[in-house]
C-alpha positions as YAML, in Angstrom:
chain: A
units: angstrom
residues:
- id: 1
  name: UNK
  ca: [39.24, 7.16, 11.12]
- id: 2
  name: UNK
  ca: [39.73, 9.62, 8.19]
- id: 3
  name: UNK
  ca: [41.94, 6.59, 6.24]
- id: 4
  name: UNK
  ca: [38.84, 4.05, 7.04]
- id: 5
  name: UNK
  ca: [36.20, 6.35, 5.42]
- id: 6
  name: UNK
  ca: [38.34, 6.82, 2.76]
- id: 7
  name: UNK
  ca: [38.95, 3.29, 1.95]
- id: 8
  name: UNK
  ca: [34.97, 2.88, 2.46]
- id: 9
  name: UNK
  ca: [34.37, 5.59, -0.24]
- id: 10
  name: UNK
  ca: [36.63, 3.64, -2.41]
- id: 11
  name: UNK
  ca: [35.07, 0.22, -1.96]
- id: 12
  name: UNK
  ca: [31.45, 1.71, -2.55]
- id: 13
  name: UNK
  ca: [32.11, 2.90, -6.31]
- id: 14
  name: UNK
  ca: [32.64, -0.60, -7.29]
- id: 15
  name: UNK
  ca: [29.52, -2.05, -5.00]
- id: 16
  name: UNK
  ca: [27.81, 0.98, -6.50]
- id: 17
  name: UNK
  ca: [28.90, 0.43, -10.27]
- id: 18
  name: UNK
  ca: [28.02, -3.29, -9.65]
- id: 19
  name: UNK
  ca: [24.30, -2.23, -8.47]
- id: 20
  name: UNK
  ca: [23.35, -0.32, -11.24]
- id: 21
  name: UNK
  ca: [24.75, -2.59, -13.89]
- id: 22
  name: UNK
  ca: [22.61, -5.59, -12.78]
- id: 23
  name: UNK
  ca: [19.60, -3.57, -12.66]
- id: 24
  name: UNK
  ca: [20.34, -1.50, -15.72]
- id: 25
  name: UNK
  ca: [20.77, -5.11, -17.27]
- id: 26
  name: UNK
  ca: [17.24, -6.31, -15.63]
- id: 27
  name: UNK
  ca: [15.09, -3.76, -16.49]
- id: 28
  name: UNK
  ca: [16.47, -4.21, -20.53]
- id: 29
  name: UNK
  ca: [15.90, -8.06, -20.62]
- id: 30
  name: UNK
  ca: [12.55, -7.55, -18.45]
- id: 31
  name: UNK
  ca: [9.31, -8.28, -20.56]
- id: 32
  name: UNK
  ca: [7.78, -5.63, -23.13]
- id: 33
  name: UNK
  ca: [8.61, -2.37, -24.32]
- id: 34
  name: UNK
  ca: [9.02, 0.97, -23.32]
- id: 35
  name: UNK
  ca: [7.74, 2.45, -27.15]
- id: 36
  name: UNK
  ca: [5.19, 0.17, -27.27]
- id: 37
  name: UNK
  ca: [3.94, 1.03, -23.32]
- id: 38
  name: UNK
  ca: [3.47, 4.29, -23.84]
- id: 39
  name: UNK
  ca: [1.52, 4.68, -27.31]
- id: 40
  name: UNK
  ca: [-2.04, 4.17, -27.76]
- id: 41
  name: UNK
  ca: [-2.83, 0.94, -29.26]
- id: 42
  name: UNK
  ca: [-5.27, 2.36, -31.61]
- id: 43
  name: UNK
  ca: [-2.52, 4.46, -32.27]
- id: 44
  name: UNK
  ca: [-0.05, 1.92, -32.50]
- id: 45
  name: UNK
  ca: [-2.23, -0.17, -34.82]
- id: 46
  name: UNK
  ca: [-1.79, 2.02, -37.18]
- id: 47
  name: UNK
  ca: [1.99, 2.35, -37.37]
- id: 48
  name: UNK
  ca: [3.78, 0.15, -39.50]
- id: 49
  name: UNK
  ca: [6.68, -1.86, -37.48]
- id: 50
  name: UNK
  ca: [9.71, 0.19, -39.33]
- id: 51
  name: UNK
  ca: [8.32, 3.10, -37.33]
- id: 52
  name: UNK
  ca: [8.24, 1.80, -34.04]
- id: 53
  name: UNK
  ca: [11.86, 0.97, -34.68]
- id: 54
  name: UNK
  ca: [12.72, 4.25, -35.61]
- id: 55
  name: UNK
  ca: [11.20, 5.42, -32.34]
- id: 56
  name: UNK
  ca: [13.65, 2.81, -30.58]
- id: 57
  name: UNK
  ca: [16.11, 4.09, -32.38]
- id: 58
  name: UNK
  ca: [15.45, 7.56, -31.52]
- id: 59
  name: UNK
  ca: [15.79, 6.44, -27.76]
- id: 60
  name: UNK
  ca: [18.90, 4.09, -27.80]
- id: 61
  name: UNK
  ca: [16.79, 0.92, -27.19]
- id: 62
  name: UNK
  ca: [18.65, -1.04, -30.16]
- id: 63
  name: UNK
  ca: [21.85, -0.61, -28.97]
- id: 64
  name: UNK
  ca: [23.46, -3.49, -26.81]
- id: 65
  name: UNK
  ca: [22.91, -3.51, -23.44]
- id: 66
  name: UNK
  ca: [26.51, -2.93, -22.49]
- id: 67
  name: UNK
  ca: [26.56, 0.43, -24.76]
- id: 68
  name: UNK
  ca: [23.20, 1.67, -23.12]
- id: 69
  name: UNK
  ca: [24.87, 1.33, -20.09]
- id: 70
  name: UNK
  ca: [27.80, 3.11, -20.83]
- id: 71
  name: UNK
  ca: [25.94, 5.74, -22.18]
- id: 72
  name: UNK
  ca: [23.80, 6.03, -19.33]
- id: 73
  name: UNK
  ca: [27.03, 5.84, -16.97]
- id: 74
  name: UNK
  ca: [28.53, 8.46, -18.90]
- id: 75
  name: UNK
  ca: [25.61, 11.16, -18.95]
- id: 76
  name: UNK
  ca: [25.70, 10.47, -15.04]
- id: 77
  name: UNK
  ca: [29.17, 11.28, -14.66]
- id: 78
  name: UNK
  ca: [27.85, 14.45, -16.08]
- id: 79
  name: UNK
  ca: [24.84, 15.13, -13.83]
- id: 80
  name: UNK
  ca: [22.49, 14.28, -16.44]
- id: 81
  name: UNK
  ca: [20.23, 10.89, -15.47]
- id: 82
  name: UNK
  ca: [18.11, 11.20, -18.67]
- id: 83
  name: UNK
  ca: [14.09, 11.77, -19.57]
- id: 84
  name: UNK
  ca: [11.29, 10.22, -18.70]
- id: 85
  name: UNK
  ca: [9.57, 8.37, -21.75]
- id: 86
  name: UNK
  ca: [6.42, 8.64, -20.06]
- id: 87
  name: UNK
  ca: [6.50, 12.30, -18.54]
- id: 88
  name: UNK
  ca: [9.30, 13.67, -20.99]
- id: 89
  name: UNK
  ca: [10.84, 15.16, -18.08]
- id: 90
  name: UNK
  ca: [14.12, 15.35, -16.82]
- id: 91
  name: UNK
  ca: [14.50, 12.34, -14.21]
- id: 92
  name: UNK
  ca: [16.78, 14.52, -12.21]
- id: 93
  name: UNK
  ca: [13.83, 17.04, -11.86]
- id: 94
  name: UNK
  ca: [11.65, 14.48, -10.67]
- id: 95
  name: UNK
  ca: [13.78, 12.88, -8.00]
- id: 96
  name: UNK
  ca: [14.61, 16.09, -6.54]
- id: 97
  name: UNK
  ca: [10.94, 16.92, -6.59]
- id: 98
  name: UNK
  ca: [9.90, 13.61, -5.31]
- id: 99
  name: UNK
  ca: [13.01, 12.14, -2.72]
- id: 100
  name: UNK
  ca: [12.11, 14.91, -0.10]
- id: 101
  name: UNK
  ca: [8.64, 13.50, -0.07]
- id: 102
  name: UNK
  ca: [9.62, 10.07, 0.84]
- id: 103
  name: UNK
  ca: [12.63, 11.04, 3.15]
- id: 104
  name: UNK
  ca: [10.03, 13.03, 5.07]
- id: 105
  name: UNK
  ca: [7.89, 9.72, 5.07]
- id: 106
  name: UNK
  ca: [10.89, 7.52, 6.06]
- id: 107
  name: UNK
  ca: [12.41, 9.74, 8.33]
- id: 108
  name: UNK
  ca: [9.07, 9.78, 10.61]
- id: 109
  name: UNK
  ca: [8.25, 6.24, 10.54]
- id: 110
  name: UNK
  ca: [11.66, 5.27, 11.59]
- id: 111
  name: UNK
  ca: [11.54, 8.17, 14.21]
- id: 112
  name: UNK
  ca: [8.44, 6.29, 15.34]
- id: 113
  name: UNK
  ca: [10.12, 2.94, 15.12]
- id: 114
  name: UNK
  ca: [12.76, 4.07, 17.40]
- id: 115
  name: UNK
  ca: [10.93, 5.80, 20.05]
- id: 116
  name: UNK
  ca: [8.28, 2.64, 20.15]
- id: 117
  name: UNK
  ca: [10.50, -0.14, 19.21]
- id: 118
  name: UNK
  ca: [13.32, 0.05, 21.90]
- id: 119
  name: UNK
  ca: [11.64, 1.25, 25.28]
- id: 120
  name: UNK
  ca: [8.91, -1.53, 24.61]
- id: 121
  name: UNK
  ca: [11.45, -3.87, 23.95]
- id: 122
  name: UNK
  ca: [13.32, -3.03, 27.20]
- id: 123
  name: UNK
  ca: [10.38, -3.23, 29.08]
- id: 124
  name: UNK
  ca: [9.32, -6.47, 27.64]
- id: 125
  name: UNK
  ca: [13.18, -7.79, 28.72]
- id: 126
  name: UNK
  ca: [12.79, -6.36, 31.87]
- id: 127
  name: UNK
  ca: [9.28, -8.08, 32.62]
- id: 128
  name: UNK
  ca: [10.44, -11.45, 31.17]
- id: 129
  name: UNK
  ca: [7.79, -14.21, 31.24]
- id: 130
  name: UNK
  ca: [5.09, -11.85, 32.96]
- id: 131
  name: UNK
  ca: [1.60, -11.14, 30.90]
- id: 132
  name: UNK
  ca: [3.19, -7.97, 29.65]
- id: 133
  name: UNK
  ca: [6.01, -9.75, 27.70]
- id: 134
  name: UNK
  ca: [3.80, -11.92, 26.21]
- id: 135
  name: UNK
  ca: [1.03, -9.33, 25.12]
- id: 136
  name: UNK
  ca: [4.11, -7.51, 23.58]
- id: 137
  name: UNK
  ca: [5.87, -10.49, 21.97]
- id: 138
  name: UNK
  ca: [2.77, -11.74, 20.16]
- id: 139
  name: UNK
  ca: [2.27, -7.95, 19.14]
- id: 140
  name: UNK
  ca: [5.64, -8.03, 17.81]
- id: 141
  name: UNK
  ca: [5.08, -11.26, 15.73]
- id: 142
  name: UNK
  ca: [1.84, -9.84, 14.35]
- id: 143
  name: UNK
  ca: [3.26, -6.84, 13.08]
- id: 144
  name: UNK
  ca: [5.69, -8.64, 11.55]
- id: 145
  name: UNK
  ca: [3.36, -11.26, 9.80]
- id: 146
  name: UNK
  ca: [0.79, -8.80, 8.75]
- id: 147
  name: UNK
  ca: [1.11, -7.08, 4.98]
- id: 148
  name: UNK
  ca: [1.61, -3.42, 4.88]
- id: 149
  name: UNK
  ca: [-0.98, -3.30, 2.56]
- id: 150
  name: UNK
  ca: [-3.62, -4.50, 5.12]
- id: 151
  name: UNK
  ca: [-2.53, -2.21, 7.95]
- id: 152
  name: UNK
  ca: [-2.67, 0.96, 5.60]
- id: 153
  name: UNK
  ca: [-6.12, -0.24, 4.38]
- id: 154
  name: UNK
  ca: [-7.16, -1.38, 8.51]
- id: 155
  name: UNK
  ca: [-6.00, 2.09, 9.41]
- id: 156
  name: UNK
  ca: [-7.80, 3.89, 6.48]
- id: 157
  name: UNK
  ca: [-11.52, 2.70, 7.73]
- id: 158
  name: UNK
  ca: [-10.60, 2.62, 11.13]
- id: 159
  name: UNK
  ca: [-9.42, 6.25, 11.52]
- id: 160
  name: UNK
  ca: [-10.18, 8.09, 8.06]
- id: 161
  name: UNK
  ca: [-13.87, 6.15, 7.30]
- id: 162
  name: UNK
  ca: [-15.29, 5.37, 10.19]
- id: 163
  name: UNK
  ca: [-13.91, 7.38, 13.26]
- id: 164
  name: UNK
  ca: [-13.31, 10.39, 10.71]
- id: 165
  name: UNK
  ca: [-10.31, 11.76, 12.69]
- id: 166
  name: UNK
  ca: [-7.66, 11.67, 10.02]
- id: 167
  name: UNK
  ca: [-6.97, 12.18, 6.54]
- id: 168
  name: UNK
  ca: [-6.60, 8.95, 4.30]
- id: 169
  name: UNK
  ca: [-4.28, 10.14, 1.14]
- id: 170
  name: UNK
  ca: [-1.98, 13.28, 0.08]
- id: 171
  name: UNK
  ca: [0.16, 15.66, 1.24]
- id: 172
  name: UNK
  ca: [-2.66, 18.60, 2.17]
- id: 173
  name: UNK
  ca: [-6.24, 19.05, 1.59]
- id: 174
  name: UNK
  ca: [-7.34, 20.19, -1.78]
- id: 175
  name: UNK
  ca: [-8.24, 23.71, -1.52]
- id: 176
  name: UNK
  ca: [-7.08, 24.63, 2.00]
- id: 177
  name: UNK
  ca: [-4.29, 27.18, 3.13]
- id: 178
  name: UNK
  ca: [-1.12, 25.23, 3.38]
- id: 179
  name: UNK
  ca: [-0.18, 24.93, 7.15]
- id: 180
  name: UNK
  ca: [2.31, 22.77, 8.91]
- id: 181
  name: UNK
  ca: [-0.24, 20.93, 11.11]
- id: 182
  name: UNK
  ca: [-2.30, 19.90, 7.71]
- id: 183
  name: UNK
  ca: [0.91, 18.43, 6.84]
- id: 184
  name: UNK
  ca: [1.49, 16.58, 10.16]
- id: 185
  name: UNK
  ca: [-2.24, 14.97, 9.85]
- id: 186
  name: UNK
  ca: [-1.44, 13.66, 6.75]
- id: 187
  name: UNK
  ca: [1.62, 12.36, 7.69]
- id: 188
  name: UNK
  ca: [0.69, 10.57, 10.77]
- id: 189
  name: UNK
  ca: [-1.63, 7.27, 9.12]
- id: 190
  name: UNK
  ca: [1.46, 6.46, 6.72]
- id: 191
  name: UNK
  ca: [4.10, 6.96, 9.18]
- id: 192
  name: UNK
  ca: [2.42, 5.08, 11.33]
- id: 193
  name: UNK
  ca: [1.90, 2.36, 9.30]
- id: 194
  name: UNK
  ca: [5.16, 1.82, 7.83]
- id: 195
  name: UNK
  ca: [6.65, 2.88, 10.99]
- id: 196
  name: UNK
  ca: [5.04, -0.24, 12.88]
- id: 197
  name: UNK
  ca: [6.95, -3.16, 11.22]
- id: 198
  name: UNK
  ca: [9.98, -1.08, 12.14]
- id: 199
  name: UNK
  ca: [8.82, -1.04, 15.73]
- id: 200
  name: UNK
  ca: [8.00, -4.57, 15.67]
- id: 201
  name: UNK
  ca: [11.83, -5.64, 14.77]
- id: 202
  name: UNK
  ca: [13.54, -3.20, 16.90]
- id: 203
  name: UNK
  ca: [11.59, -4.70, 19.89]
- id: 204
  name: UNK
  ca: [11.66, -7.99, 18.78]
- id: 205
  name: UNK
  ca: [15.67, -7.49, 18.78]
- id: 206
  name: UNK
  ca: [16.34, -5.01, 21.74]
- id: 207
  name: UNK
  ca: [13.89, -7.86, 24.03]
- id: 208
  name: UNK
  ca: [16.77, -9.84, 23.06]
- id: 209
  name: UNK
  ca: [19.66, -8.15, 22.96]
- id: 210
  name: UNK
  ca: [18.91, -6.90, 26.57]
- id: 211
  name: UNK
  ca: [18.44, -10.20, 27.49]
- id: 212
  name: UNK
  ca: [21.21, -11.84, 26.66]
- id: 213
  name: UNK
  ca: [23.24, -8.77, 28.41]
- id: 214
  name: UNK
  ca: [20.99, -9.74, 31.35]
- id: 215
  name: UNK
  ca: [22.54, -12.68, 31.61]
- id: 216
  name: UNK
  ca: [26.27, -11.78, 31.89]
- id: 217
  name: UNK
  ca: [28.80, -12.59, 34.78]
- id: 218
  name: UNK
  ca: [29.23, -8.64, 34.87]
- id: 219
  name: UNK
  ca: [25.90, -7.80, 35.27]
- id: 220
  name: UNK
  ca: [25.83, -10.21, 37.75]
- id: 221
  name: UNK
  ca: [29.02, -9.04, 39.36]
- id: 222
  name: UNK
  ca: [27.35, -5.52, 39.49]
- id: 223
  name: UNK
  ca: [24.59, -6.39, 41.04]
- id: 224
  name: UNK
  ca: [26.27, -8.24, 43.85]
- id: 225
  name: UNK
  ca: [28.09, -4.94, 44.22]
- id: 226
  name: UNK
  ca: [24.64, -3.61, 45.72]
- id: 227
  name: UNK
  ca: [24.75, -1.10, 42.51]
- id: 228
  name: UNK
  ca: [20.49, -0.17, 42.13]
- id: 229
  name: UNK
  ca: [18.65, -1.68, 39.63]
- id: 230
  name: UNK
  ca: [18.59, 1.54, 38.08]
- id: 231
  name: UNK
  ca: [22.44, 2.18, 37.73]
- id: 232
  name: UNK
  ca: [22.77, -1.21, 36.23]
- id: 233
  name: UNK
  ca: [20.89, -1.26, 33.08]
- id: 234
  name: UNK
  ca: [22.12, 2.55, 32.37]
- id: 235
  name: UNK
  ca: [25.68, 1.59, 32.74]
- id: 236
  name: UNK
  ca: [26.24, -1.96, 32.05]
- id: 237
  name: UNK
  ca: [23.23, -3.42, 30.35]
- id: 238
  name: UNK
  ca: [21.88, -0.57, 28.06]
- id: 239
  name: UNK
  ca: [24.78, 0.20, 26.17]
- id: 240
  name: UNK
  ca: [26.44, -3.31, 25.51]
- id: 241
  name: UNK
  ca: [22.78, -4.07, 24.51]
- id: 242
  name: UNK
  ca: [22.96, -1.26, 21.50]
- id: 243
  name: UNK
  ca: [25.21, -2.67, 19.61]
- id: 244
  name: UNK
  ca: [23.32, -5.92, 18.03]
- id: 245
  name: UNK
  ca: [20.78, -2.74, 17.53]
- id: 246
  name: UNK
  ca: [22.65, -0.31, 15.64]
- id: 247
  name: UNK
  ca: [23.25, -3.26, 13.40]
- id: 248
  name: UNK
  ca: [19.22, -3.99, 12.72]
- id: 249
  name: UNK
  ca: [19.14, 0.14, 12.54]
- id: 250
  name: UNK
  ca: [21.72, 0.21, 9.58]
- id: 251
  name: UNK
  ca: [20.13, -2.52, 7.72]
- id: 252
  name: UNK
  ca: [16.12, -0.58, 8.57]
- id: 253
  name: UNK
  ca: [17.17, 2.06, 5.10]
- id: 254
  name: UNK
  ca: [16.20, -1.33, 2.79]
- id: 255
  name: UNK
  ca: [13.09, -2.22, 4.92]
- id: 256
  name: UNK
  ca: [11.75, 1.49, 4.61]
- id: 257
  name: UNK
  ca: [11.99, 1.84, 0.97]
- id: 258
  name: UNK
  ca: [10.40, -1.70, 0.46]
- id: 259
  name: UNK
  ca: [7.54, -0.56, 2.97]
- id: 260
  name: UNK
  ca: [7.36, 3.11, 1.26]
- id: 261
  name: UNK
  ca: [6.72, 1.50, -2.02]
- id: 262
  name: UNK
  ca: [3.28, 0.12, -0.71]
- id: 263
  name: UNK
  ca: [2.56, 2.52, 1.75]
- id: 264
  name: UNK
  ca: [2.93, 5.34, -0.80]
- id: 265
  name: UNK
  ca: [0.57, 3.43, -2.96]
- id: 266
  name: UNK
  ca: [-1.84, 2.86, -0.22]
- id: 267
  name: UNK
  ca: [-2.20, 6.55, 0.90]
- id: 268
  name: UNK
  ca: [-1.66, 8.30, -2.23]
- id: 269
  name: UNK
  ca: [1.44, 9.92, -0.95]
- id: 270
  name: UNK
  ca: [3.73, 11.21, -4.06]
- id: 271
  name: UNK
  ca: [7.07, 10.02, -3.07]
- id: 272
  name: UNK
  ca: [9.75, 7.79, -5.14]
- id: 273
  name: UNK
  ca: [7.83, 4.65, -4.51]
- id: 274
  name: UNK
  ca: [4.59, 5.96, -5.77]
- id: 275
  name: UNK
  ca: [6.72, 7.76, -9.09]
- id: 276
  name: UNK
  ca: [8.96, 3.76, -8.58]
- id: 277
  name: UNK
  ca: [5.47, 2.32, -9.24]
- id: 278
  name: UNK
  ca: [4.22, 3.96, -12.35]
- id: 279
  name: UNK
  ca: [7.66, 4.17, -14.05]
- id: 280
  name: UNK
  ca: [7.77, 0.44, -13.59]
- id: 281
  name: UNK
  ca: [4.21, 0.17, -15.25]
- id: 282
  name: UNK
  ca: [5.28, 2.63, -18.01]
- id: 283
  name: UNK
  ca: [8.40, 0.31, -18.79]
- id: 284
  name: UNK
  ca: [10.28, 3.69, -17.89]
- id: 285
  name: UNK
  ca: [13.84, 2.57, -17.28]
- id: 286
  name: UNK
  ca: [15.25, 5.99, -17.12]
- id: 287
  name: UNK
  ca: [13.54, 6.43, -14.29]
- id: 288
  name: UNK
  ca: [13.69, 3.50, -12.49]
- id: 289
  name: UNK
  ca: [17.34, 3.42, -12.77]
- id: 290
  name: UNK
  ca: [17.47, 7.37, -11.13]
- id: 291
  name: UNK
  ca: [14.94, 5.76, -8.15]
- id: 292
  name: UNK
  ca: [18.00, 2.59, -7.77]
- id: 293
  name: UNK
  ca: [20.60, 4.85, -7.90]
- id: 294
  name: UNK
  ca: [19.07, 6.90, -5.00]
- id: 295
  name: UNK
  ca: [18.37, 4.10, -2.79]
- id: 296
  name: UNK
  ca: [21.90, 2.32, -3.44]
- id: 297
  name: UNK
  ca: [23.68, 5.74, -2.41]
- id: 298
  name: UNK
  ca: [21.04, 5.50, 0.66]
- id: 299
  name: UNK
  ca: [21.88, 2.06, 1.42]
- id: 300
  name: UNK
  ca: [25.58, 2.19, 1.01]
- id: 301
  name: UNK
  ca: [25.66, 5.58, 3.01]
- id: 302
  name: UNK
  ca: [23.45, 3.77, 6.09]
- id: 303
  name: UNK
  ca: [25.80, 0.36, 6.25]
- id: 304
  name: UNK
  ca: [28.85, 3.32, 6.94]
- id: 305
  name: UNK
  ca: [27.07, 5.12, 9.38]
- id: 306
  name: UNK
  ca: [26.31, 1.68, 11.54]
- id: 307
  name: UNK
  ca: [29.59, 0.69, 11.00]
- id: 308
  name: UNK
  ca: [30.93, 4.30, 12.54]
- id: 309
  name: UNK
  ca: [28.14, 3.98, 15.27]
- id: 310
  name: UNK
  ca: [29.79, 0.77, 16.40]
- id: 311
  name: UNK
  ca: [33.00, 2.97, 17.05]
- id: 312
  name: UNK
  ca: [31.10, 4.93, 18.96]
- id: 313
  name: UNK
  ca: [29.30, 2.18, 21.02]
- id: 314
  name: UNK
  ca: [31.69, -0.06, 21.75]
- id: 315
  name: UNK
  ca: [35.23, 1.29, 23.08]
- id: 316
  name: UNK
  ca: [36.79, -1.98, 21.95]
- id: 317
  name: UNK
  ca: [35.94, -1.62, 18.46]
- id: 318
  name: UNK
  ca: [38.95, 0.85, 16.77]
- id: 319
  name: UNK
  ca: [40.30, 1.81, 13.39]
- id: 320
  name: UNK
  ca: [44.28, 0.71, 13.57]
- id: 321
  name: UNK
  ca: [46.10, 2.74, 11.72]
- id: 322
  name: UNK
  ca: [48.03, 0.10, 9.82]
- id: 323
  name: UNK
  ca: [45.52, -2.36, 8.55]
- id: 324
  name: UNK
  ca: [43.07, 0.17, 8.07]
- id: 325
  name: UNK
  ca: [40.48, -2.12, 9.17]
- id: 326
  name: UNK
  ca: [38.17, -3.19, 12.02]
- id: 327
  name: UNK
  ca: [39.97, -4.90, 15.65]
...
């Protein structure tokens, strides 16, 4: 076990390395210009064109892209990700202001996914073909189909406009003693929102999953041993059926971020996605490249922790000691 994380460790430097490269590389050959973003154009009217390439100078912008990277690599290595060219802030500063934000955002909406997604999805399994499975099945493909955008803005004038029960953007309300229950009503209209799409594809896949277990000569085989209904799914049906999901659960980390982006946009909640959004409009690659680095670590560190779950789920799955690898 020790050996296989180690050899994981050592494959995800390269993977990571890789990652950053092509979107270091991206965000240098992507249209316009960081100097020219961020200066007034009255301002910038006025400025003759050797200045402008002093100020790219100044930055490192006429280097080749290869050097920048290097560079950028290299004050990494050190703990140092840069400044903002918008802000003029360390990026570092920022992320560690801003990545507790979103993992508090993430971290409930894929609690909610979970706790919605996977008893809903057994039931629907369990009452195949009735008018319950397919009130829940067309739920499931309507969550899936529908924009995050439009459920955010559906659930601000349902519940924030018109019903008036919860807040529609922030962390707290301006000018009120911080509690934690403020917090929580904030919280619940994004969660919720980007928490739904994760619902929707962990019952879409656990209806499935639990389905296809159903269907087994052991299940069968159990039954006919006049084991209860109850005693079946627990023992032989539920946990053969989590291992297709821990695979969808590994792969959620990339479906979250996506989803915080707009969500964080929608709701005014100041996480990485809303700071992704505004560096990206700012031309700020500093910071854009501290916001991939973050979710690549995230990613890479979620695709090991489903592959360890499986170890845990499945007593066939082992690490041999000699290949070092998956049997």
């Amino acid at each position: 076990m020790g050996r296989y994380l180690l050899r994981r460790l050592f494959i995800a430097i390269p993977v990571l390395l890789g990652i950053t490269f092509v979107a270091f590389a991206a965000l240098a050959l992507a249209p316009g210009d960081p100097i020219l973003a961020r200066i007034d154009p009255s301002i910038l009217a006025q400025q003759s064109p050797e200045w402008i390439e002093e100020r790219r100078r100044e930055l490192g912008l006429d280097r080749p892209i290869p050097v920048q990277y290097v560079k950028w690599l290299s004050g990494l290595v050190q703990g140092d990700l840069g400044y903002s060219v918008a802000t003029r802030r360390s990026v570092g500063d920022e992320l560690r202001t801003r990545l507790p934000v979103s993992l508090k955002l993430m971290g409930a909406a894929l609690l909610f996914g979970i706790v919605v997604g996977i008893p809903f999805g057994a039931l629907a399994a369990l009452k195949q073909h009735s008018r319950l499975d397919y009130a829940l099945s067309s739920l499931t493909m309507l969550l899936i189909s529908t924009p995050t955008f439009f459920l955010g803005l559906l659930a601000i004038y349902l519940f924030g406009v018109h019903l008036r029960l919860l807040p529609t953007g922030g962390m707290a309300t301006l000018g009120a003693i911080p509690s934690l229950a403020d917090q929580i009503r904030h919280l619940v209209l994004p969660a919720t929102v980007l928490g739904l799409r994760n619902a929707a594809l962990l019952m879409r896949h656990t209806r499935s999953s639990l389905l296809e277990v159903l269907r087994e000569d052991h299940v069968t085989t159990a039954r006919g041993k006049g084991l209860s209904q109850r005693v079946v799914f627990l023992r032989h049906v539920l946990r053969n059926a989590l291992i297709p999901i821990i695979s969808v659960l590994g792969f959620l980390l990339p479906e979250l971020v996506v989803g915080a982006v707009i969500t964080e946009q929608v709701f005014a909640w100041p996480g990485m996605g809303f700071m992704a959004v505004r560096a990206a409009a700012d031309r700020d690659p500093s910071m854009l490249m501290g916001v991939v680095l973050v979710v690549g670590i995230g990613v890479l560190i979620s695709t090991l922790a489903a592959d360890i779950a499986y170890a845990v789920a499945d007593p066939r799955v082992r690490f041999t000691q000699k290949q070092k690898t998956w049997i």
